[in-house]
C-alpha positions, 0 to 999 in steps of 0.5 A, a space after each residue: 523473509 521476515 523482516 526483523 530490521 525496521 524498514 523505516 524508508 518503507 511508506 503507506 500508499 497515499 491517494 488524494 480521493 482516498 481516506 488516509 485512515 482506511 489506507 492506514 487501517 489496511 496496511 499499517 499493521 502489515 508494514 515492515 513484516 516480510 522486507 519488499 525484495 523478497 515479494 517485489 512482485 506483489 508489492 508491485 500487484 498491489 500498488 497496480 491494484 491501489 491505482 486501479 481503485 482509485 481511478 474507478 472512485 474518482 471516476 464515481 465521484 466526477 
């Protein structure tokens, strides 16, 4: 489950409204340990949760 191969093809979430250093402070050092098919439904969970946010911090910044 671990992931010992470097999963160079895996990316750090990006949204426009929010800071690529905070995205990269919460995620970067979590990138590449556990391989995303072995929790695909979290990775799934979590991505739905990233856009959630960003819809409600762009509707606070309109």
């Amino acid at each position: 489950m671990i992931s010992l191969d470097d999963e160079n093809g895996t990316k750090i979430s990006s949204f426009s409204i929010v800071p690529s250093e905070f995205v990269e402070d919460m995620e970067y050092s979590w990138k590449g340990r556990v391989k995303r098919i072995h929790i695909e439904e979290e990775f799934e969970e979590v991505e739905r949760a990233a856009e959630a946010l960003f819809l409600v911090v762009s509707l606070q910044k309109s």
